[in-house]
C-alpha positions in Angstrom: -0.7 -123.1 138.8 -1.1 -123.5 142.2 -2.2 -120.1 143.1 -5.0 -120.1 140.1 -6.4 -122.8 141.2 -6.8 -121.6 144.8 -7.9 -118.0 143.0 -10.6 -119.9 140.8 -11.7 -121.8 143.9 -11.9 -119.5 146.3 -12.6 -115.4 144.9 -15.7 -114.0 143.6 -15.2 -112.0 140.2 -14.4 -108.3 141.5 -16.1 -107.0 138.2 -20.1 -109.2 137.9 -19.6 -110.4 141.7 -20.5 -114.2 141.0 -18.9 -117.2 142.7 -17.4 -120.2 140.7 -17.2 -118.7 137.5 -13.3 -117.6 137.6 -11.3 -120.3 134.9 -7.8 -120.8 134.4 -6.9 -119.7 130.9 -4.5 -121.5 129.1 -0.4 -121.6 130.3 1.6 -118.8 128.7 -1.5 -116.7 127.6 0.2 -113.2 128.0 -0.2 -110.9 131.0 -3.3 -112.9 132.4 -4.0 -116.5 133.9 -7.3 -116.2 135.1 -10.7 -115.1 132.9 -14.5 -115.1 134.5 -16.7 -117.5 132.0 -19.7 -115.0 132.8 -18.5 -111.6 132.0 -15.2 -111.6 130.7 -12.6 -110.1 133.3 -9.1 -110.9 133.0 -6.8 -111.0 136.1 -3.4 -111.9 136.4 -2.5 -114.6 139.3 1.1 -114.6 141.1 2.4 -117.4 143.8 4.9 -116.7 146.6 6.0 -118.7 149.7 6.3 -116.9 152.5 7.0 -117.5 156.4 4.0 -115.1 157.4 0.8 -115.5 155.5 -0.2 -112.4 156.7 2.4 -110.2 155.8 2.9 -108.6 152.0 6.3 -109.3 150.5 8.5 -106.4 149.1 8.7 -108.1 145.9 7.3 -110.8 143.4 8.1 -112.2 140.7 6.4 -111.0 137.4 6.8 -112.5 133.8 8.0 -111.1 130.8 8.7 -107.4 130.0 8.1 -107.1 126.9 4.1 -107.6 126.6 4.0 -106.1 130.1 5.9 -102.9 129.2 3.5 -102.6 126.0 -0.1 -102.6 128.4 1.7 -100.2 130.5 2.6 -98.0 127.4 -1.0 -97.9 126.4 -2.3 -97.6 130.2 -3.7 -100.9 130.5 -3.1 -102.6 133.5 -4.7 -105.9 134.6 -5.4 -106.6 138.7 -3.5 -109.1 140.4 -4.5 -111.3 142.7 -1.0 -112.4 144.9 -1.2 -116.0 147.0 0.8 -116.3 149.7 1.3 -119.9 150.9 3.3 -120.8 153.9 6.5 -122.6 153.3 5.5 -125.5 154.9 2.0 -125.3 152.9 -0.2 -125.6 155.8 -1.6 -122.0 155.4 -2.2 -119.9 152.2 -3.8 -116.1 152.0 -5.4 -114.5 148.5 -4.7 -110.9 148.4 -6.1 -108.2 145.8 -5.1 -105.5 143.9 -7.3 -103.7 141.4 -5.8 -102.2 138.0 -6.7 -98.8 138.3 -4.6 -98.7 141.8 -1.5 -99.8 140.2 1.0 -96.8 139.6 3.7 -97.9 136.6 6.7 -97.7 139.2 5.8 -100.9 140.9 6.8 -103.2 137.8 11.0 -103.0 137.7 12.4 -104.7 134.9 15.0 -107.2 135.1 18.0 -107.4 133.1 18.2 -110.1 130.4 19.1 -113.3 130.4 22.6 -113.8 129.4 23.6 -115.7 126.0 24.3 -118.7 128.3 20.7 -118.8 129.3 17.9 -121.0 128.1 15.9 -118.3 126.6 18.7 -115.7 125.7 17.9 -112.4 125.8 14.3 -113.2 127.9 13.3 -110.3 129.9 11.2 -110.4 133.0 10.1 -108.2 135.5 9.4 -107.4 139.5 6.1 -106.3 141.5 7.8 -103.8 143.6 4.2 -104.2 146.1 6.4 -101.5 148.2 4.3 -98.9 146.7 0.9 -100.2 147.1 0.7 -102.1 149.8 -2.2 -100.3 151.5 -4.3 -101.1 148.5 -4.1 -104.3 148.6 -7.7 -106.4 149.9 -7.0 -109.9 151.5 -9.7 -112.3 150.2 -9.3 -115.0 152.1 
């Protein structure tokens, strides 16, 4: 929550190019957290702390496989915008990653929750950012 916030605050829409007009969307919408009011692009937001605001992680956590694994089925990918806030939270960064520079190898599914769990049977995912690092765009 924290990192769409910052996101809405602080990035222009990479699609219309107009300030202030990214919204959170509603929590547990699938595969997206973040629409522009003007024209209509969806991104998807993800939080880490980190030690080094400066520094992409290997990995970060995605959400559930299932709806995931169906947009990468039919080839549609949404960018990703990737906060990294210190662990202290004195510093944060906002990194970029447009969709059409995301291969399907970087999202690994996890293996299911156990019958013990919660949400039995829940699947999730990882970003492995090991393969795209270089595309990444730091925002701010």
């Amino acid at each position: 929550m924290r990192g769409e916030t910052l996101v809405a605050k602080t990035a222009t829409c990479p699609k219309c190019k107009r300030t202030r007009t990214l919204k959170r969307l509603p929590p547990n919408f699938k595969c997206a957290d973040i629409i522009c009011d003007f024209c209509g692009y969806l991104a998807q937001v993800k939080a880490q702390r980190v030690s080094d605001v400066n520094t992409l992680p290997d990995r970060v956590l995605g959400a559930a496989w299932g709806p995931t694994r169906d947009r990468i089925d039919s080839a549609i990918y949404f960018p990703l915008f990737l906060v990294l806030v210190e662990k202290q939270g004195k510093a944060a960064s906002v990194w970029y990653l447009a969709a059409d520079l995301q291969p399907p190898e970087m999202y690994v599914p996890r293996n299911a929750l156990s019958a013990r769990a919660k949400r039995t049977g829940w699947r999730g995912f990882l970003y492995d950012l090991r393969y795209v690092k270089d595309a990444f765009v730091r925002i701010s």
